[in-house]
C-alpha positions in Angstrom: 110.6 108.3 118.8 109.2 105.9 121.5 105.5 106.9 122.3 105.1 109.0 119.0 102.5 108.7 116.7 103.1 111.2 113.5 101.0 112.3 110.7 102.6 113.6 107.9 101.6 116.0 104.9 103.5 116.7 101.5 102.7 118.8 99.4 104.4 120.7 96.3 105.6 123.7 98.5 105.7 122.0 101.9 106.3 119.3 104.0 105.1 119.5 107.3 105.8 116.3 109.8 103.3 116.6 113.2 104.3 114.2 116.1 102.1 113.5 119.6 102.3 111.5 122.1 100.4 108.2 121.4 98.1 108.7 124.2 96.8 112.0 122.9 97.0 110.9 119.6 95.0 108.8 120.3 91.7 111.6 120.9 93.6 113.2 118.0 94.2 116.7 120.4 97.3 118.2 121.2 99.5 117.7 118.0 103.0 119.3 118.0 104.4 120.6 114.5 107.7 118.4 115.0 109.0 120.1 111.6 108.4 122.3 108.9 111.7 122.0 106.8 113.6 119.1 105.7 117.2 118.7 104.0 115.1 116.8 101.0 112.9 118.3 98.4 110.0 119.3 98.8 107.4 116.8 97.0 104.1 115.0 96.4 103.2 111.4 96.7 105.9 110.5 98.8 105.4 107.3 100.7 105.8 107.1 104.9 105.5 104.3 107.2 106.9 104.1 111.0 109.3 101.5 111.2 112.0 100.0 113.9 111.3 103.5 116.0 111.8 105.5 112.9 109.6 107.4 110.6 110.8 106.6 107.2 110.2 108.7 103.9 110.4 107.7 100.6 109.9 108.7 97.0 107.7 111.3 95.4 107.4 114.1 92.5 108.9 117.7 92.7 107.2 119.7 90.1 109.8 121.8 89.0 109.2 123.8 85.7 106.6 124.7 83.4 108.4 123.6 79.6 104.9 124.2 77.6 103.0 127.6 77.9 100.1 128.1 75.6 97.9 132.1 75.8 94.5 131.3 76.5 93.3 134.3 76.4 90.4 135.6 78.8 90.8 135.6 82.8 93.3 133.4 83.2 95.9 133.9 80.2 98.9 132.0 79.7 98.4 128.1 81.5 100.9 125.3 81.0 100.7 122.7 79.2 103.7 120.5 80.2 105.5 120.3 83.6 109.0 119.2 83.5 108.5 117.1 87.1 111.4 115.5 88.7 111.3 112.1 90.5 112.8 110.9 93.4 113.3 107.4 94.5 115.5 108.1 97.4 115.2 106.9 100.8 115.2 108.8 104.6 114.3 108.3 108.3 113.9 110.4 111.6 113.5 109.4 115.0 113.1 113.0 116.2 110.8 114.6 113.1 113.9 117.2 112.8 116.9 115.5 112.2 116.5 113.2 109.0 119.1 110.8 107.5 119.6 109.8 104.3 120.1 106.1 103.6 120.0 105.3 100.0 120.1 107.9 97.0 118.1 105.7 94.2 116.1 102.4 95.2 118.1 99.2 94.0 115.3 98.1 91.5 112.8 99.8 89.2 110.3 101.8 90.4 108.3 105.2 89.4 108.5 107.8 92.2 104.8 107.8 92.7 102.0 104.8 93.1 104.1 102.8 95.7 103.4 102.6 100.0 105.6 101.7 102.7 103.9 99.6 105.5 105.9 98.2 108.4 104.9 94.3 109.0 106.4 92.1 111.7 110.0 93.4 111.3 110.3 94.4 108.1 109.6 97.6 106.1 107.3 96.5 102.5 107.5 98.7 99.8 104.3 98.1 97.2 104.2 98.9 93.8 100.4 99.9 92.8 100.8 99.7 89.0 104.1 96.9 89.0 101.9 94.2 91.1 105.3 93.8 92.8 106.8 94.1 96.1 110.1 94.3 98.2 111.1 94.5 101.6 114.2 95.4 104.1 115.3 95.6 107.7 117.5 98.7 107.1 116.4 100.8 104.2 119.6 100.2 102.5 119.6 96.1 101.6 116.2 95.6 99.8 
């Protein structure tokens, strides 16, 4: 949305997006919770960047099942040793923090679903790879 500055959170049991006008965001009072559900997985390390009016979401780990469980013994007892974690690689925007859109299912190239930031430049929307030294861009989301 025009005016809106957001901060986002994700975590592994929530995702909560906070939008406020960009004047009061500005003395960081008054924050709004613009939404507390999604129609995407909930997930950690997922990337965000506000671009063309839009806050855009991509990426990001859902840790969904323990596969390895070893008895410790003593206060704690059984712990896991292995997470089966699903990634995601998919790509979605908002203009409103409520309604979200989902424009591309997998990204067109290679890519883990963690380590990588989106950063709007002068038109375009990067994405950067932390541990592939590499990096794409897009005007839509969908054409990379």
């Amino acid at each position: 949305m025009q005016g809106l500055k957001w901060i986002t959170y994700a975590a592994l049991l929530a995702a909560t997006v906070l939008a406020a006008p960009a004047a009061q965001a500005k003395l960081g009072v008054d924050w709004d919770i613009a939404s507390t559900s999604h129609p995407f997985v909930s997930r950690q390390g997922t990337a965000f960047a506000e671009f063309d009016g839009k806050l855009w979401a991509s990426g990001g780990i859902h840790e969904a099942a323990c596969v390895e469980v070893v008895w410790t013994g003593g206060e704690w007892g059984w712990e896991c040793l292995q997470y089966e974690d699903i990634a995601y690689t998919d790509v979605w925007y908002t203009t409103d923090g409520l309604t979200w859109t989902k424009v591309l299912d997998e990204l067109p190239f290679e890519t883990t679903a963690e380590g990588y930031e989106l950063v709007a430049f002068k038109g375009w929307l990067y994405l950067f790879q932390h541990w592939r030294l590499s990096a794409y861009r897009t005007k839509d989301g969908v054409q990379w």
